[in-house]
C-alpha positions in Angstrom: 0.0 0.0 0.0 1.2 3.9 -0.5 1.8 5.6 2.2 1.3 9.7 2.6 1.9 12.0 4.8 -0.1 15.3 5.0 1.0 18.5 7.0 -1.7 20.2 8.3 -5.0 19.5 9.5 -7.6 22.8 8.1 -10.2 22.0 5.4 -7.2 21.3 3.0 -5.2 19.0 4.7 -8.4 16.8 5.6 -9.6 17.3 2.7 -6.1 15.9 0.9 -6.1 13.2 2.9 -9.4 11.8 3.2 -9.3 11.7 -0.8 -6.0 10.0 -0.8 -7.1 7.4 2.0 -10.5 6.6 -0.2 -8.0 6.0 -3.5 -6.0 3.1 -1.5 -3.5 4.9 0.2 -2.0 4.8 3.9 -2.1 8.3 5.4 -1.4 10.1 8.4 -1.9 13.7 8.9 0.6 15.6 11.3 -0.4 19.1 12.7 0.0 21.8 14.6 -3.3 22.5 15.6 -6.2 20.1 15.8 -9.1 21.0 13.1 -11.3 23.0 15.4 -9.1 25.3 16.1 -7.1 26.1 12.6 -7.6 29.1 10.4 -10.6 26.9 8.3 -12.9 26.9 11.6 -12.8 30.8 11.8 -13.6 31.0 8.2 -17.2 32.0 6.7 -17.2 29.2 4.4 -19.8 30.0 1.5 -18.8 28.7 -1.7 -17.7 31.5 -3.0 -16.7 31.4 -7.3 -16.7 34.7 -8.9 -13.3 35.7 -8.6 -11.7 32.2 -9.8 -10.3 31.7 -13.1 -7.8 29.1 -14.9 -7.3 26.4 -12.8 -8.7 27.2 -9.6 -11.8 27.4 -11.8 -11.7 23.9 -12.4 -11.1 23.6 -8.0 -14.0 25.5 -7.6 -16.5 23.8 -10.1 -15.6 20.2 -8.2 -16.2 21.7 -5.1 -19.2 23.2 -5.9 -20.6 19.4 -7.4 -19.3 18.3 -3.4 -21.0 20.6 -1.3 -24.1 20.4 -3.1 -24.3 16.9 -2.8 -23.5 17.4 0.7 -26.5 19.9 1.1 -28.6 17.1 0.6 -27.6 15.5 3.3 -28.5 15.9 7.1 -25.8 16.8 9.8 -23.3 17.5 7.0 -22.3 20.6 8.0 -23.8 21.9 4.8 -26.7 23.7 4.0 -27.9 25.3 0.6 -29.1 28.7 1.2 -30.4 31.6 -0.6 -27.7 34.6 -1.1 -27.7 38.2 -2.2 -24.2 39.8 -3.5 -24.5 43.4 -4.6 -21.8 45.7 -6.4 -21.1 49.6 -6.0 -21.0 49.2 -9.8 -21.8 47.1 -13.1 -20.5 43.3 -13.1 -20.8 40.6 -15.9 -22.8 37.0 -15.0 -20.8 34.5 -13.2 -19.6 31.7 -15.1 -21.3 29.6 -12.5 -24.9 30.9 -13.2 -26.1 27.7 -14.5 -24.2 25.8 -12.3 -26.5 27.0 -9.6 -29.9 25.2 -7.9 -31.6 29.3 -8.9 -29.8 32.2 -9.8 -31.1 35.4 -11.0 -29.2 39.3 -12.1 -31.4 41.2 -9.5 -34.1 43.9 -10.8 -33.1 47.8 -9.9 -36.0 47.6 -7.8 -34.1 44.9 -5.8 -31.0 46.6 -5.4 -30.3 48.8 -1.9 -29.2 52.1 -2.6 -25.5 52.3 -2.6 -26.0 49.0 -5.3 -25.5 49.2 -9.1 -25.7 45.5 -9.4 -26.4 42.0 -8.0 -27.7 38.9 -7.8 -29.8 36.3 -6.1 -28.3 32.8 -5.9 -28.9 29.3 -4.1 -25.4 28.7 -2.9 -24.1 26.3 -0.4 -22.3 27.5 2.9 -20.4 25.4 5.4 -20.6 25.2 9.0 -16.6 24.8 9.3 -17.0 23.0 13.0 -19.4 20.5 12.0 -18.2 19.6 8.3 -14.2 19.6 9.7 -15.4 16.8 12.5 -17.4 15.0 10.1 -14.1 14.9 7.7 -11.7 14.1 10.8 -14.1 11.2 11.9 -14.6 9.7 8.5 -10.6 9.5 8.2 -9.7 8.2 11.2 -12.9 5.2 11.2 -10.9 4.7 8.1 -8.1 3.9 9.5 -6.2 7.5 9.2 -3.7 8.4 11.7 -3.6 12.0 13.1 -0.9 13.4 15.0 -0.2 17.0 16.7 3.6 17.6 15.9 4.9 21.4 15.5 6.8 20.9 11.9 8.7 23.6 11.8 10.2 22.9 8.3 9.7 20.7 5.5 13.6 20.0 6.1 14.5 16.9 7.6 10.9 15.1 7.0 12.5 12.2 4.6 12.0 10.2 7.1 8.2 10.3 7.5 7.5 9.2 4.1 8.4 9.2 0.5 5.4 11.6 0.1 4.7 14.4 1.6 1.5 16.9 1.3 2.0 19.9 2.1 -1.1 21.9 3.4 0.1 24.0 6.3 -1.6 27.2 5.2 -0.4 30.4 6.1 2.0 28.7 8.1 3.7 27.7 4.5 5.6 30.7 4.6 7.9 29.1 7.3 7.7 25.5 7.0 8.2 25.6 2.8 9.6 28.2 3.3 7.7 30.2 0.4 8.4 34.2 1.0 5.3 34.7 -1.4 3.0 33.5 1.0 1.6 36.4 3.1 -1.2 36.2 6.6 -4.2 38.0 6.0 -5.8 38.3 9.1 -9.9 37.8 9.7 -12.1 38.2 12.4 -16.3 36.7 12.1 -18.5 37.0 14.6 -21.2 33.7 14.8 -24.7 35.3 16.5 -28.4 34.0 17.3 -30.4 35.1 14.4 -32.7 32.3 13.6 -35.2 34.8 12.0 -32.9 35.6 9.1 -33.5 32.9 6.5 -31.1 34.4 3.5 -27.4 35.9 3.7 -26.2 38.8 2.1 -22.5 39.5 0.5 -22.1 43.6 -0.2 -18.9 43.7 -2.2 -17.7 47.6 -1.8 -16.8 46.9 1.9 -16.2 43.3 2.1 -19.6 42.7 4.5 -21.2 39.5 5.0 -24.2 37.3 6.6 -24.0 33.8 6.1 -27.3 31.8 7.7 -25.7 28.7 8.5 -26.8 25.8 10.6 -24.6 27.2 13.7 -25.9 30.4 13.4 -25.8 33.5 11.6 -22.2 34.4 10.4 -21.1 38.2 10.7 -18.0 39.4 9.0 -16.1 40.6 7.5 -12.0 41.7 8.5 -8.9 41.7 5.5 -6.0 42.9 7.5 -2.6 42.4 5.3 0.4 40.8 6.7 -1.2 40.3 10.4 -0.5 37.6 12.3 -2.1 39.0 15.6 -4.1 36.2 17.0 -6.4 38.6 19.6 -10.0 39.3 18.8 -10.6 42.8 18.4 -13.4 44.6 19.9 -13.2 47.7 18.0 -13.7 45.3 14.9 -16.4 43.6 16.3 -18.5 46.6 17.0 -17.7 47.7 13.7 -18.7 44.2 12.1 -22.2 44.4 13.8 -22.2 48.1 13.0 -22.1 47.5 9.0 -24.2 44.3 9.0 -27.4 45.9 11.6 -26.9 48.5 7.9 -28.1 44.9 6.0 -30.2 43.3 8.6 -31.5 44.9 11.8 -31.7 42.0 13.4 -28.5 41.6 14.3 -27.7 44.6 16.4 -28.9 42.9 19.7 -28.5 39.6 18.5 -26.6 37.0 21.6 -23.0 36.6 20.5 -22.0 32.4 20.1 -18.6 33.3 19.7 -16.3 35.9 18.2 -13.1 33.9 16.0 -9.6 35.3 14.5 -8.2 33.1 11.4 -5.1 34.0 9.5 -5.9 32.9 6.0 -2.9 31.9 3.4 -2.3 34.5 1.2 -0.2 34.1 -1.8 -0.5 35.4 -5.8 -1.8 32.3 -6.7 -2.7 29.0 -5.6 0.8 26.5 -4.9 -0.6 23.0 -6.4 2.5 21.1 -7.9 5.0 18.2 -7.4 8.8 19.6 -5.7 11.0 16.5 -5.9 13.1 17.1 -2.3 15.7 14.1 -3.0 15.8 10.6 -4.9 13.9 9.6 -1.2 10.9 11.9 -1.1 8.6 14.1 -3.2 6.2 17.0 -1.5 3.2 17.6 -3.1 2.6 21.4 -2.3 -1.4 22.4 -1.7 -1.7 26.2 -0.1 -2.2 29.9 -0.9 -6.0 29.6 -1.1 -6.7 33.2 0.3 -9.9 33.4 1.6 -11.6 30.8 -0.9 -10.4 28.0 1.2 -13.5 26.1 1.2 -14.3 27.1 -2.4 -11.2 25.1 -3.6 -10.9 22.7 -1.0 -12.5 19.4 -2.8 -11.2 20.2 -5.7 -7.8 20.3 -4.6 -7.6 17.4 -3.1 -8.5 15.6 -6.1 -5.7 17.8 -8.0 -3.9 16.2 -5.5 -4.6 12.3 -5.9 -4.2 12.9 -9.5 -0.6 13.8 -8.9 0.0 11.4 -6.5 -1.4 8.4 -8.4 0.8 9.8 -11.1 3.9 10.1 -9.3 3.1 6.1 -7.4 2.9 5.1 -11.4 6.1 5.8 -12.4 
């Protein structure tokens, strides 16, 4: 049997390696940080399309085939829900359109007043603590070893494997290293809301509410090149300030929790083969940005494709 051995346990790495355990091969997954508490469970989650192109393109659409299979299914951790996204100013149709359950380019009517353009979609979101556990539990009744190790470097790791996955994120600036890779720091807020039933994404300040099945998810932060871990209550307020402008409801709404994530920044997407030695070959999966989840499935099955490819030779 192959063996592998994934870095990092966020949607990528389990993602990586439950794929690569359903294909035949013997994995273990080393981390830092158990799955409830890497930068994916901080993370809003919707699938998320319209800036994708080339490549990730392709990620996306297989994703988008996963999770809405998944929305089907109870206590996945994914739901199917109907979305808003407006624009300051005049946008083409998404090449996912038809792709969709229901889409429709929003009337003028529709559109609030500092809107030129939008649209109504039926897109699935992800409950990352839910859907993370479920993918943790599936690979280890599998048979999947986890273990928390700090791996500081890539360096020196010959001798956990022949292959190695890369997925450590952020983090990848260090452990590659790769001096492309930059944090961009988030902050979400998850608060009782049951009476919102849709989400809304407003693109000229980066606001969001995603109605998932833990709550209603409030966001959103982009600080560049911050690794600071600390919630911050100044951007909290200002969160619930900017979405009560979208929905009321939320200005008193209880508080679930408040969650930092540094999310793995990085021109584009690193998904290749790096032959370390004549002993070991990384497979390299990180720089998602903030489409994490949008990419994730996807991914991982670039990433079986590569390693079936490299166990063939």
């Amino acid at each position: 049997m192959q063996k592998a051995t994934v870095i990092g346990a966020g949607v990528s790495g389990l993602s990586s390696a439950l794929n690569l355990q359903l294909a035949g091969f013997e994995v273990r997954i080393l981390t830092r940080d158990l799955p409830q508490v890497t930068a994916s469970a901080a993370a809003g989650a919707v699938w998320s399309g319209g800036s994708v192109a080339g490549c990730s393109r392709r990620w996306a659409d297989h994703s988008l085939a996963h999770f809405l299979g998944l929305a089907k299914q109870a206590d996945s951790g994914v739901g199917l829900r109907r979305m808003r996204q407006v624009f300051p100013e005049q946008v083409g149709l998404p090449w996912f359109k038809d792709k969709l359950p229901f889409f429709a380019k929003m009337r003028p009517e529709e559109l609030p007043s500092d809107a030129r353009d939008g649209w109504i979609m039926d897109v699935p979101i992800v409950a990352p603590p839910r859907y993370l556990q479920n993918l943790q539990e599936q690979f280890l009744e599998a048979g999947g070893k986890l273990e928390v190790r700090d791996v500081a470097s890539l360096d020196g790791l010959g001798d956990e494997g022949r292959l190695l996955v890369n997925c450590t994120g952020a983090w990848a600036k260090y452990v590659t290293p790769d001096p492309d890779v930059f944090p961009i720091r988030g902050q979400t807020l998850l608060v009782e809301a049951p009476q919102i039933r849709s989400g809304t994404m407003r693109a000229r300040d980066d606001t969001y509410l995603f109605p998932r099945d833990d709550g209603i998810l409030l966001g959103g932060i982009y600080q560049y090149n911050s690794w600071r871990p600390e919630v911050d209550g100044a951007q909290s307020r200002d969160i619930l300030e900017r979405c009560s402008q979208i929905e009321p409801a939320v200005t008193d709404a209880a508080i679930i929790r408040t969650a930092v994530g540094i999310r793995p920044g990085r021109a584009a997407v690193r998904l290749e083969v790096e032959k370390r030695s004549d002993e070991w070959t990384v497979i390299h999966n990180y720089g998602h940005g903030s489409i994490g989840f949008t990419l994730s499935w996807g991914c991982a099955l670039e990433v079986l494709a590569l390693a079936r490819n490299l166990s063939n030779r």
